[in-house]
C-alpha atoms as one frame of an Amber mdcrd trajectory, in Angstrom:
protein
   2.595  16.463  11.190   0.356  14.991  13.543  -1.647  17.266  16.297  -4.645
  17.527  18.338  -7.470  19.644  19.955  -9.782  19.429  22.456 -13.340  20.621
  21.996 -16.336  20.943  24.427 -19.262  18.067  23.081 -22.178  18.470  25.882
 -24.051  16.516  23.624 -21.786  13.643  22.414 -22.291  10.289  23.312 -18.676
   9.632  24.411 -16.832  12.235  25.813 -14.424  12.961  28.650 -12.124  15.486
  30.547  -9.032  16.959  29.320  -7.028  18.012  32.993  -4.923  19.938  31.397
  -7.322  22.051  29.480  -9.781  21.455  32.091 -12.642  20.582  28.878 -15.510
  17.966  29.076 -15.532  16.759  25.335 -13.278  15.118  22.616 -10.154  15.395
  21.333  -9.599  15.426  17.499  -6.192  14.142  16.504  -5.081  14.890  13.220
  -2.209  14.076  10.719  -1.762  16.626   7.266   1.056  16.607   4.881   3.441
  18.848   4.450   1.199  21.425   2.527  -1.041  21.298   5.295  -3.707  18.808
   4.067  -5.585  16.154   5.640  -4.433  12.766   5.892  -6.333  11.598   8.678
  -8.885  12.164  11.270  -9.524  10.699  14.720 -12.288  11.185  17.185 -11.893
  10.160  20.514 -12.665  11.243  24.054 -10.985  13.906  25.753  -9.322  11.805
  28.369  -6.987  10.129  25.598  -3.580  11.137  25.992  -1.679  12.957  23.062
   0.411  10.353  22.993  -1.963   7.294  22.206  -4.396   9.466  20.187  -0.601
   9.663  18.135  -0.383   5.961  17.791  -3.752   4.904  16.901  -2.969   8.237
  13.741   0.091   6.502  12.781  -1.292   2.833  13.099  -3.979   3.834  10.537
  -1.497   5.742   8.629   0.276   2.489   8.196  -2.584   0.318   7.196  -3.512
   2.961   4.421
């Protein structure tokens, strides 16, 4: 299952704006299991789409 959040960061070094949730910050894209636990982790700036925050999850999936 792979999903993501954005979060307001005033303070981090790269951020950006989410439109759609109208939030200056970054987006954390996850992947878990199907017992809910972490796979992976991704931090990136808001203004990544849901879509390629996706890919670059199941890119590194694939390398692991």
């Amino acid at each position: 299952m792979i999903d993501s959040q954005s979060v307001k960061a005033p303070q981090a070094k790269t951020r950006g704006y989410d439109g759609g949730k109208k939030i200056v910050g970054r987006k954390r894209h996850i992947a878990v299991d199907t017992d809910g636990r972490f796979l992976l982790v991704s931090l990136t700036p808001a203004d990544i789409s849901d879509s390629a925050g996706a890919e670059a999850i199941l890119a590194a999936n694939r390398q692991r």
